[in-house]
VOMI-881565 format. One record per atom (N, C-alpha, C): residue in one letter; atom name; x, y, z; residue number from 1. Coordinates in steps of 0.02 Angstrom, whole numbers, plus 50000, padded with zeros to 5 digits. Layout:
   aa   at      c1      c2      c3     i
    a   CA       X       Y       Z   NUM
...
END
This chain:
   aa   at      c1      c2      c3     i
    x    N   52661   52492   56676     1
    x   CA   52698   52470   56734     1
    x    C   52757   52427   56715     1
    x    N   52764   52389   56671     2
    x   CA   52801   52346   56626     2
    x    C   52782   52278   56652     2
    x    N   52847   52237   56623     3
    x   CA   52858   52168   56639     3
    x    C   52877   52164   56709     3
    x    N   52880   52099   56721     4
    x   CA   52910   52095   56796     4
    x    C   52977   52115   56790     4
    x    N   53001   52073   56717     5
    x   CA   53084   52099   56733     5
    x    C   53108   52157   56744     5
    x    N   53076   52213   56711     6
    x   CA   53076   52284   56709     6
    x    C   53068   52291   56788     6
    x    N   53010   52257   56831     7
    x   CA   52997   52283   56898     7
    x    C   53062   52241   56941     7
    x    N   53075   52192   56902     8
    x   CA   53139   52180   56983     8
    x    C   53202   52237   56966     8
    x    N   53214   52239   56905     9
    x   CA   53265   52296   56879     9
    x    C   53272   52348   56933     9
    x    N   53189   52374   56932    10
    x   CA   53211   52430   56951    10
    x    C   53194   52429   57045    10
    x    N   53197   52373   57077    11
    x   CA   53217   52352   57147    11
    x    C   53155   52393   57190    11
    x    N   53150   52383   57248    12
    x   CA   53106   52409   57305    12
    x    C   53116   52482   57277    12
    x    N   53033   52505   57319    13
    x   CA   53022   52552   57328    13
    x    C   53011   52598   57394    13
    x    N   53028   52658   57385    14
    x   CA   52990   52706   57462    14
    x    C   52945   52699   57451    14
    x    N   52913   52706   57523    15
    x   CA   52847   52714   57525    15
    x    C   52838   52796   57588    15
    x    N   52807   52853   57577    16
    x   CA   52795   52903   57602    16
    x    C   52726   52898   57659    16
    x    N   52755   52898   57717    17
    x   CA   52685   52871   57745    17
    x    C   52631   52937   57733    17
    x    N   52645   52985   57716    18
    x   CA   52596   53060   57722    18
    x    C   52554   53030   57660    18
    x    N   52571   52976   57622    19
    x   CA   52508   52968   57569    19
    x    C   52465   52907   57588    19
    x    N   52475   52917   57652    20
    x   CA   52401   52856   57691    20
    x    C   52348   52897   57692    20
    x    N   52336   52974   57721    21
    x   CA   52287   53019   57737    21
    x    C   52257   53014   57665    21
    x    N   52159   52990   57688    22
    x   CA   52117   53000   57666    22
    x    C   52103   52918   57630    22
    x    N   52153   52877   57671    23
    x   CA   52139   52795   57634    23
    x    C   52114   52763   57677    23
    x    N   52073   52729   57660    24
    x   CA   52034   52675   57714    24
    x    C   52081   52611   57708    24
    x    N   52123   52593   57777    25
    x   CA   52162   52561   57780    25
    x    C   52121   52489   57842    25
    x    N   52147   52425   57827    26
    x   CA   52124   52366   57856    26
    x    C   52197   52361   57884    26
    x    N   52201   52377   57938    27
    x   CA   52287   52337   57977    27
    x    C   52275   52274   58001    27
    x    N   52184   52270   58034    28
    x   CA   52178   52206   58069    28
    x    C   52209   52125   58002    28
    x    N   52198   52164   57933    29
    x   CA   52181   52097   57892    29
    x    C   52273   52094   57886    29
    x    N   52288   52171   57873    30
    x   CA   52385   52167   57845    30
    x    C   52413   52141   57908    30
    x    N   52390   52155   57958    31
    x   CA   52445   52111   58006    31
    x    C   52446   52037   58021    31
    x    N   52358   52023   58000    32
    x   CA   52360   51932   57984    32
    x    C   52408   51921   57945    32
    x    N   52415   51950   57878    33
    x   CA   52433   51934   57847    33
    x    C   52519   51904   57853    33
    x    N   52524   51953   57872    34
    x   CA   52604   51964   57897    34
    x    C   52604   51926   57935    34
    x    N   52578   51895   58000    35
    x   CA   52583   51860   58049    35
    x    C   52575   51782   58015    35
    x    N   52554   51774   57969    36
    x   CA   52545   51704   57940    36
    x    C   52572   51693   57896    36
    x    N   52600   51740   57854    37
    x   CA   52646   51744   57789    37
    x    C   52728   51760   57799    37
    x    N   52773   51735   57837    38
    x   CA   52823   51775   57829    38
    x    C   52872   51804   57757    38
    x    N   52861   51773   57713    39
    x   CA   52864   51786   57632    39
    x    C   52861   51855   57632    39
    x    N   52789   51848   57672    40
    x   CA   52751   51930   57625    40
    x    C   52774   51993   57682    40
    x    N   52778   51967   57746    41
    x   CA   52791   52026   57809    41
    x    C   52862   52071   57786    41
    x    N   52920   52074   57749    42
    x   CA   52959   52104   57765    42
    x    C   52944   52179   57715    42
    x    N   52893   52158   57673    43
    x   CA   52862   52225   57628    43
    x    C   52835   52267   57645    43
    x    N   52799   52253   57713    44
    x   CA   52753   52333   57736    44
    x    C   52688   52301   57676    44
    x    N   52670   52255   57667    45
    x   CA   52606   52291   57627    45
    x    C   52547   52311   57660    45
    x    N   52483   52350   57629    46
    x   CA   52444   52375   57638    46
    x    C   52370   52338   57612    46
    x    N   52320   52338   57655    47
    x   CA   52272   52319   57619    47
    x    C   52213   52373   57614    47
    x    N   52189   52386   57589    48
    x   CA   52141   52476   57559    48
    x    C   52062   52420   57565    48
    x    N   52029   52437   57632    49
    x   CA   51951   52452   57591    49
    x    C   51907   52483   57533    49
    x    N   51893   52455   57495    50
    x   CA   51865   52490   57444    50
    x    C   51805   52497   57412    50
    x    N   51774   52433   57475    51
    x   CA   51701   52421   57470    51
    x    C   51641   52463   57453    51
    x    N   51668   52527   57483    52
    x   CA   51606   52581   57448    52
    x    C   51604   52568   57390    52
    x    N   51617   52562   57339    53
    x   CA   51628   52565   57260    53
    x    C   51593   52497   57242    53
    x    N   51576   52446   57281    54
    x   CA   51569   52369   57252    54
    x    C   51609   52331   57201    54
    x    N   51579   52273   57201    55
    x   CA   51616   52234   57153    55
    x    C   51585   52257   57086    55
    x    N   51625   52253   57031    56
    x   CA   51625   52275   56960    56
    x    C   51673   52223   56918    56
    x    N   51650   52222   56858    57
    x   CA   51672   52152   56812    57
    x    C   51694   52113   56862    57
    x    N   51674   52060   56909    58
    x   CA   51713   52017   56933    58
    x    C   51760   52029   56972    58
    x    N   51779   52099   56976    59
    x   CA   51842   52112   57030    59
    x    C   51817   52102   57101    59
    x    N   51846   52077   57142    60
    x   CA   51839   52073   57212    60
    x    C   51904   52082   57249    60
    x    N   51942   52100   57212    61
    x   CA   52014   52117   57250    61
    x    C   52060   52132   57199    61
    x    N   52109   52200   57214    62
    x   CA   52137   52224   57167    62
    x    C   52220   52228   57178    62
    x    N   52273   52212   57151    63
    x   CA   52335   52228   57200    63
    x    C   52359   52274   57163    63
    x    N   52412   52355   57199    64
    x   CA   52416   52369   57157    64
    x    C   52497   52392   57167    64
    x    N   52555   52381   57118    65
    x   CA   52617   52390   57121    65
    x    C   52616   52453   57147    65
    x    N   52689   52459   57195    66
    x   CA   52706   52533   57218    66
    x    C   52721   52591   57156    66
    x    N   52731   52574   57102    67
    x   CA   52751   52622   57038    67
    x    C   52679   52638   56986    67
    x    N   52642   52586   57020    68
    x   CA   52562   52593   56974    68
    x    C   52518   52649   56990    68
    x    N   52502   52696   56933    69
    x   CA   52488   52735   56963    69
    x    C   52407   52765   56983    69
    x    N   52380   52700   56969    70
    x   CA   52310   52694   57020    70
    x    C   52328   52662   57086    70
    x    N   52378   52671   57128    71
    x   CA   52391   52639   57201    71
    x    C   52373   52695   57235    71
    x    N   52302   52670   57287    72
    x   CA   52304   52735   57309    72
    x    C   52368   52747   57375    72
    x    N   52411   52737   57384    73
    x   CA   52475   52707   57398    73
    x    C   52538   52731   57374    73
    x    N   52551   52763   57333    74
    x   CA   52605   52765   57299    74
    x    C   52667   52760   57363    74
    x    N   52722   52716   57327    75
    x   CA   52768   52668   57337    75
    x    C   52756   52607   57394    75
    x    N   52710   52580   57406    76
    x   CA   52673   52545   57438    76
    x    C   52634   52495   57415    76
    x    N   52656   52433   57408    77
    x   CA   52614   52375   57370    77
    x    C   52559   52350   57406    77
    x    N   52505   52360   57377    78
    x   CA   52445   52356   57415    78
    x    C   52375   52310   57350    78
    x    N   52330   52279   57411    79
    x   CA   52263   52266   57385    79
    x    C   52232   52295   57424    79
    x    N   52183   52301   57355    80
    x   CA   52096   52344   57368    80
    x    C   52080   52294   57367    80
    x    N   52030   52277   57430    81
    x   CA   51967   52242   57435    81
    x    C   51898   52290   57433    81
    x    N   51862   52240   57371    82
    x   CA   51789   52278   57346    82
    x    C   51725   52226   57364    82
    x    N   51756   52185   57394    83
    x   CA   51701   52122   57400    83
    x    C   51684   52140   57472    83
    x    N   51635   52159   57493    84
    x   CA   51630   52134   57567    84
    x    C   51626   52082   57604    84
    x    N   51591   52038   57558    85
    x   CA   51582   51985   57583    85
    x    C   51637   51920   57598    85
    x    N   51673   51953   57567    86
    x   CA   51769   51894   57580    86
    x    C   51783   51919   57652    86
    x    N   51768   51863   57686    87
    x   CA   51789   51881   57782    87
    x    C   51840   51824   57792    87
    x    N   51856   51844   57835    88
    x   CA   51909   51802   57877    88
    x    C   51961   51772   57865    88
    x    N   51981   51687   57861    89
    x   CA   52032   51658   57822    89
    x    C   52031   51659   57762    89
    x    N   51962   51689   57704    90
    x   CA   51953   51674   57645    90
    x    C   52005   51743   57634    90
    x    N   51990   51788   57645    91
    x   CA   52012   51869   57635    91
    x    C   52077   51850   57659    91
    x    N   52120   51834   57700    92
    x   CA   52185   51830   57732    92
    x    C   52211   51788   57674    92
    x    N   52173   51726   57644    93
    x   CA   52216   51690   57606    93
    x    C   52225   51735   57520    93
    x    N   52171   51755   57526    94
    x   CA   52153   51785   57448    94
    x    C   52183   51867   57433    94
    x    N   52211   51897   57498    95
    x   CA   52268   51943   57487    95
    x    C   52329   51918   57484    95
    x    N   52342   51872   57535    96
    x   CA   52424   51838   57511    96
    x    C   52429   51841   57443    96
    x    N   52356   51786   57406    97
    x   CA   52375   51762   57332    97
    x    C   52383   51832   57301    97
    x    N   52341   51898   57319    98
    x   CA   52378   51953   57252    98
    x    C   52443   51969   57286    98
    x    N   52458   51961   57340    99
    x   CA   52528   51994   57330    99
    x    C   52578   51957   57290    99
    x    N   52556   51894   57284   100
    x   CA   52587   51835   57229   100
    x    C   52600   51920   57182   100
    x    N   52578   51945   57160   101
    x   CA   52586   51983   57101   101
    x    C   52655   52025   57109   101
    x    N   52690   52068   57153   102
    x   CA   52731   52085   57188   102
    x    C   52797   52074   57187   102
    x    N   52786   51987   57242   103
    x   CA   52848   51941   57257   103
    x    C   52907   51937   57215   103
    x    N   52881   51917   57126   104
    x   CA   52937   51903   57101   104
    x    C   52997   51971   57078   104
    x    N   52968   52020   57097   105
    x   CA   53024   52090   57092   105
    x    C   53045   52099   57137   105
    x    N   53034   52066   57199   106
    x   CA   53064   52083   57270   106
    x    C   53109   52027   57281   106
    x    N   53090   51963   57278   107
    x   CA   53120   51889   57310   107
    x    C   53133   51844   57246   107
    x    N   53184   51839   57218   108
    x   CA   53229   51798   57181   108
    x    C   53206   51702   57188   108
    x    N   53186   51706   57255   109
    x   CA   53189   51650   57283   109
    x    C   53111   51620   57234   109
    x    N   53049   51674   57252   110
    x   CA   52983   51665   57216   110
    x    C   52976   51659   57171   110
    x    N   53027   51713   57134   111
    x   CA   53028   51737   57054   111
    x    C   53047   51653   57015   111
    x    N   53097   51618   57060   112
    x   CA   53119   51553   57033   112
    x    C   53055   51512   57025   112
    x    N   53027   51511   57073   113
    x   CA   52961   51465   57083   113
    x    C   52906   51471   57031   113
    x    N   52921   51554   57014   114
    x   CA   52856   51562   56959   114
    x    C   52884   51547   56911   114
    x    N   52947   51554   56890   115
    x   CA   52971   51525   56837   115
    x    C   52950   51459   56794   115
    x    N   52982   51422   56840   116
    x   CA   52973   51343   56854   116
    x    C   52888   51327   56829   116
    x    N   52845   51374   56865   117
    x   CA   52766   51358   56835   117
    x    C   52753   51372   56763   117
    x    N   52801   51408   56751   118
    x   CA   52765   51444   56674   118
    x    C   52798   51405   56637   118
    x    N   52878   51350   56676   119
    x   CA   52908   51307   56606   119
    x    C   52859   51243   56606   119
    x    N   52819   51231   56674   120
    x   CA   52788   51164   56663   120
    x    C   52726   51164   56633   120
    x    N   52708   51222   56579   121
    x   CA   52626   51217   56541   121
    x    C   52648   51152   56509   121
    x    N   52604   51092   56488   122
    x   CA   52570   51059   56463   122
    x    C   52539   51096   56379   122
    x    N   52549   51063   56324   123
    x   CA   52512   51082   56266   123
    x    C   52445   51113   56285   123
    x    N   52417   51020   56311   124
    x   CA   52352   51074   56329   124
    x    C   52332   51113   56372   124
    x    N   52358   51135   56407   125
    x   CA   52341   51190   56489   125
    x    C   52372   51227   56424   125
    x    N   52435   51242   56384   126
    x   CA   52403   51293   56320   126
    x    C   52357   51322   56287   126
    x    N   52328   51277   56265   127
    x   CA   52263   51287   56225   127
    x    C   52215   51329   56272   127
    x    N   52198   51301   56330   128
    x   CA   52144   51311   56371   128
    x    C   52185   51415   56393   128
    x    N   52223   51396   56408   129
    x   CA   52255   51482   56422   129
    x    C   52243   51511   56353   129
    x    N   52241   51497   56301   130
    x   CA   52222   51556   56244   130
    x    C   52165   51544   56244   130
    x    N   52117   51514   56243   131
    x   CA   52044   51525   56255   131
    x    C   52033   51566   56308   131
    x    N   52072   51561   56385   132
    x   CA   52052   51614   56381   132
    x    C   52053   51677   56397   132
    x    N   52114   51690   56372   133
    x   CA   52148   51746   56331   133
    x    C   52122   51764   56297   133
    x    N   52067   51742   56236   134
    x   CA   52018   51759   56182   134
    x    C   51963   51780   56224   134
    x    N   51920   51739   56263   135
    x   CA   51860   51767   56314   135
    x    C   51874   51847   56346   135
    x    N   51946   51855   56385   136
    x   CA   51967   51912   56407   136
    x    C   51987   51965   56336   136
    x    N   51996   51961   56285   137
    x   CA   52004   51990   56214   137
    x    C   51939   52011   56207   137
    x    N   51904   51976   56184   138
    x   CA   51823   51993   56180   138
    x    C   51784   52028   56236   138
    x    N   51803   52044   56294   139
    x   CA   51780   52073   56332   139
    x    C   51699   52015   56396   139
    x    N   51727   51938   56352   140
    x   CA   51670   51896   56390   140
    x    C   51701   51906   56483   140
    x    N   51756   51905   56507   141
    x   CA   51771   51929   56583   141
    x    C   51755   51997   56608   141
    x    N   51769   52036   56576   142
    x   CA   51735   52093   56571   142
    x    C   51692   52114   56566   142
    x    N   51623   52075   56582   143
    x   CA   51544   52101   56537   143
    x    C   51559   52143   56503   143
    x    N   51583   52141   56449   144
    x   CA   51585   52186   56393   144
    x    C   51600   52277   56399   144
    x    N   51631   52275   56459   145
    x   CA   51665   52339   56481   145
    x    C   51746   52338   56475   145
    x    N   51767   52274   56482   146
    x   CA   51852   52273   56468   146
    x    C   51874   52234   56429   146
    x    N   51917   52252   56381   147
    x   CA   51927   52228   56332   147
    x    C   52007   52213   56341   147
    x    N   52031   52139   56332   148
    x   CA   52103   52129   56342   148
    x    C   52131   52161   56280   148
    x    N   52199   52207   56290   149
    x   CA   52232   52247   56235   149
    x    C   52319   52214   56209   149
    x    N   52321   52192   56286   150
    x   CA   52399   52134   56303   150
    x    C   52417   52111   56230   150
    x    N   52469   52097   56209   151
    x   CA   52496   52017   56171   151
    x    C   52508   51980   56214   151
    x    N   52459   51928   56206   152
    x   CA   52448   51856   56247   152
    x    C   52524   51857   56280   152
    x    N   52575   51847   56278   153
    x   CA   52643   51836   56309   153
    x    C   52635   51875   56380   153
    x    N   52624   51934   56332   154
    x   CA   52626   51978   56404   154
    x    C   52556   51972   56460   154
    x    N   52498   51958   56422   155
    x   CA   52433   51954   56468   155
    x    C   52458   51889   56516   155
    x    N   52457   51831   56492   156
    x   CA   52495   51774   56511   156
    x    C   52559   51803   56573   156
    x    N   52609   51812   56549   157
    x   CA   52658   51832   56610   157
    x    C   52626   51887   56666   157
    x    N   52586   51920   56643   158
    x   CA   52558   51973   56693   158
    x    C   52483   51950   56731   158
    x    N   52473   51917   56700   159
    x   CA   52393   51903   56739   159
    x    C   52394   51816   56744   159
    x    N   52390   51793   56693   160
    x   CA   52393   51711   56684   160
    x    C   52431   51689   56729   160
    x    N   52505   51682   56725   161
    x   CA   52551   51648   56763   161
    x    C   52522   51648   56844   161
    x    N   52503   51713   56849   162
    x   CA   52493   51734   56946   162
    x    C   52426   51691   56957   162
    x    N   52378   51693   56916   163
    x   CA   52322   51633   56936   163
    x    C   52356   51573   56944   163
    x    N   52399   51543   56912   164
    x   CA   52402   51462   56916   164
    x    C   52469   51473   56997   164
    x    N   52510   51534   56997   165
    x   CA   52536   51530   57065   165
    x    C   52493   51512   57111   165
    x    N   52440   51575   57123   166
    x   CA   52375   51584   57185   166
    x    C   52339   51531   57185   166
    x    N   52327   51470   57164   167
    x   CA   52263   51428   57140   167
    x    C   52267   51400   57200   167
    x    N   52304   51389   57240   168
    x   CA   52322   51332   57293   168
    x    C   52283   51408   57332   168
    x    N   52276   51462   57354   169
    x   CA   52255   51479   57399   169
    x    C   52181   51498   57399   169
    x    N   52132   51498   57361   170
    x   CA   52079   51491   57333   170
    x    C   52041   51441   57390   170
    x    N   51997   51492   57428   171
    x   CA   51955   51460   57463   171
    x    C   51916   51397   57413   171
    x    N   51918   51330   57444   172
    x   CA   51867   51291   57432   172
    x    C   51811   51289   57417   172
    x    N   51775   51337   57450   173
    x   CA   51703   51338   57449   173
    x    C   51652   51398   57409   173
    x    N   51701   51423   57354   174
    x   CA   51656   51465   57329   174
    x    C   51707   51558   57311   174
    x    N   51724   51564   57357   175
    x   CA   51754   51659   57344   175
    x    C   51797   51629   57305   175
    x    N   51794   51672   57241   176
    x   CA   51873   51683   57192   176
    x    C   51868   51755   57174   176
    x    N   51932   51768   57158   177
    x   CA   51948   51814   57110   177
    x    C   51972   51816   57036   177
    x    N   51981   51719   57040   178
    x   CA   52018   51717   56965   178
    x    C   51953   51673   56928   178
    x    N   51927   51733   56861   179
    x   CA   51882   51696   56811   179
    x    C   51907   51666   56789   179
    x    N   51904   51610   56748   180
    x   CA   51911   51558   56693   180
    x    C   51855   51525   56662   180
    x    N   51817   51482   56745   181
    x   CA   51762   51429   56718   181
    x    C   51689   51458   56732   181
    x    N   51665   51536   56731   182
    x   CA   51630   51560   56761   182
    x    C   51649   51577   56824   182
    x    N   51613   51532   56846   183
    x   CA   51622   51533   56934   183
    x    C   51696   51476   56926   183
    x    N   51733   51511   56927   184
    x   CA   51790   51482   56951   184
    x    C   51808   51464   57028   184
    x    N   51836   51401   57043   185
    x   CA   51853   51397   57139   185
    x    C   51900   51345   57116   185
    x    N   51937   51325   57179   186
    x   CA   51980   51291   57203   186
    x    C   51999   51223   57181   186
    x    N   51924   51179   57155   187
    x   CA   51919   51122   57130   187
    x    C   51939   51130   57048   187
    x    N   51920   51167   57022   188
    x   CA   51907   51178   56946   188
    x    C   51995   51184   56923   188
    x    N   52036   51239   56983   189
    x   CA   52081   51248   56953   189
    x    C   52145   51178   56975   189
    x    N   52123   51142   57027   190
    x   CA   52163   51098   57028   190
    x    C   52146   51026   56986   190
    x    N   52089   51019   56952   191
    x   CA   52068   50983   56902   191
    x    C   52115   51000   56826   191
    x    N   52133   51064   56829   192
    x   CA   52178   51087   56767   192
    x    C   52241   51097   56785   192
    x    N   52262   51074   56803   193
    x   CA   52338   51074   56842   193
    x    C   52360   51001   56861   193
    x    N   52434   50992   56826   194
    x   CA   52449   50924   56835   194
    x    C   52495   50892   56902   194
    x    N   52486   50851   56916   195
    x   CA   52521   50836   56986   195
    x    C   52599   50867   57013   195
    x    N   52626   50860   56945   196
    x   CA   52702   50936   56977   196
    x    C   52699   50977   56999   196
    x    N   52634   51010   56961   197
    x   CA   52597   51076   56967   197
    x    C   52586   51080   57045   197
    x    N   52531   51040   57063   198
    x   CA   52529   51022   57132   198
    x    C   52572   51021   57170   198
    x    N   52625   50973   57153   199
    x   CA   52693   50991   57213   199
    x    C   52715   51071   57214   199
    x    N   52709   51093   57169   200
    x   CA   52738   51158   57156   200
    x    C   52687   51207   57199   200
    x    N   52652   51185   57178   201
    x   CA   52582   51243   57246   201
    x    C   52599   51227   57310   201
    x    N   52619   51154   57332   202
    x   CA   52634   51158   57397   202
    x    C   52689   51176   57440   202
    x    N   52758   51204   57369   203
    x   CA   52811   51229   57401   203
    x    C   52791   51284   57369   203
    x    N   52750   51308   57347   204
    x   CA   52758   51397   57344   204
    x    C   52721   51393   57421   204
    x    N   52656   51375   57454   205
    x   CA   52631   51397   57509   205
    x    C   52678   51397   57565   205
    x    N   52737   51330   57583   206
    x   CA   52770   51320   57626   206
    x    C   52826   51362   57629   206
    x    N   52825   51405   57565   207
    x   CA   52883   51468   57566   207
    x    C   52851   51524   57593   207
    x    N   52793   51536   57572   208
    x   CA   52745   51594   57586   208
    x    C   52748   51600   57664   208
    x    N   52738   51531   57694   209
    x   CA   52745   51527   57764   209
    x    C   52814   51537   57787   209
    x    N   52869   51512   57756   210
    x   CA   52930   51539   57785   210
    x    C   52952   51609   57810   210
    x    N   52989   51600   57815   211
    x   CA   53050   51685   57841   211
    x    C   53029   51703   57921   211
    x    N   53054   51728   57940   212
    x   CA   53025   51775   58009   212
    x    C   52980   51819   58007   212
    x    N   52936   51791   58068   213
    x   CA   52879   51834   58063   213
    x    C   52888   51917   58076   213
    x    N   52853   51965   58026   214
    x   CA   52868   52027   58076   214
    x    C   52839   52051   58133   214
    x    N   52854   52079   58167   215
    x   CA   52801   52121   58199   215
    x    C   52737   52169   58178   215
    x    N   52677   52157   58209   216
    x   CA   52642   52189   58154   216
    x    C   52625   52262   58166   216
    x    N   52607   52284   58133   217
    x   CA   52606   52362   58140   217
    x    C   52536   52407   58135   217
    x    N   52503   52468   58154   218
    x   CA   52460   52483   58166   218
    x    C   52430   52550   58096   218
    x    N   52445   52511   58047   219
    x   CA   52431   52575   57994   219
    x    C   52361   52606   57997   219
    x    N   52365   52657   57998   220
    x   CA   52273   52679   57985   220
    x    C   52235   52683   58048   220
    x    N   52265   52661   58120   221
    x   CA   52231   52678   58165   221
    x    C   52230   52736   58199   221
END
């Protein structure tokens, strides 16, 4: 799929609506979304049930670029939800955070913001990211079914960086999607994150909330 830079390069995508037939589509959750995110509403994204399948290594939600070519979506940036059990504001907040994955090839404005996070690592919030970068190498996130293949730079810019974006939206009480400490949540990751950091989570959310809301739309009904 490449780097991000490669994905803003090559700018928005179509999306063909004739490749919705045969997808289990959630509009009720994409139009929260949209309705509470104006950031994220001017994309059309999609959110895919995918729950038949269950959760596997830890995944509970999957996002997947319009050019990727496991989207069941193609040109359409979308998450699979595999968790059933993520309801309500937890699921509304915890799709915003993958579309975090997205944003910075579309909005210049985000792409700055993630920037800005990846110049403020700390030595040690270093260290602790190649550990575990090594855990995901070894296949310990993976129960021993996925094995990280990345050079750290790139695992880091592609997976790493978007956790420490999303951390601010990480229900409190338990649902994650991002491993680190085991059971990773909300407390753990703002315990590893330094108070800039913090300001910085609270103007990525207050952007997320910006722009005009769209109107929401009825995919899949």
């Amino acid at each position: 799929m490449g780097t991000i830079a490669d994905m803003m390069a090559a700018g928005p995508f179509p999306y063909d609506a004739r490749q919705q037939r045969g997808v289990s589509l959630m509009p009720g959750v994409a139009n929260q979304v949209m309705s509470e995110y104006g950031a994220i509403a001017p994309h059309n994204p999609a959110v895919i049930n995918q729950t038949s399948g269950g959760v596997s290594n830890g995944r509970r939600l999957e996002f997947y670029h319009p050019q990727a070519s496991e989207n069941p979506l193609p040109g359409r940036p979308s998450v699979g939800v595999f968790d059933p059990s993520i309801q309500g504001e937890d699921l509304t907040r915890l799709v915003a955070a993958d579309f975090m994955h997205y944003l910075p090839s579309v909005d210049p404005k985000f792409a700055t913001m993630r920037e800005r996070m990846a110049q403020s690592m700390e030595p040690w919030q270093d260290d602790i990211n190649r550990r575990a970068y090594d855990r995901a190498v070894d296949g310990t996130y993976g129960n021993g079914t996925y094995f990280e293949q990345r050079p750290y730079d790139e695992w880091f810019d592609a997976h790493r960086l978007d956790q420490f974006m999303g951390a601010g939206f990480l229900p409190k009480d338990g649902h994650s999607t991002m491993q680190t400490f085991g059971k990773s949540d909300h407390a753990n990751w703002m315990r590893m994150m330094t108070p800039e950091q913090h300001g910085l989570l609270q103007e990525v959310e207050d952007y997320m909330r910006s722009g005009v809301k769209q109107p929401t739309m009825s995919w899949g009904q």
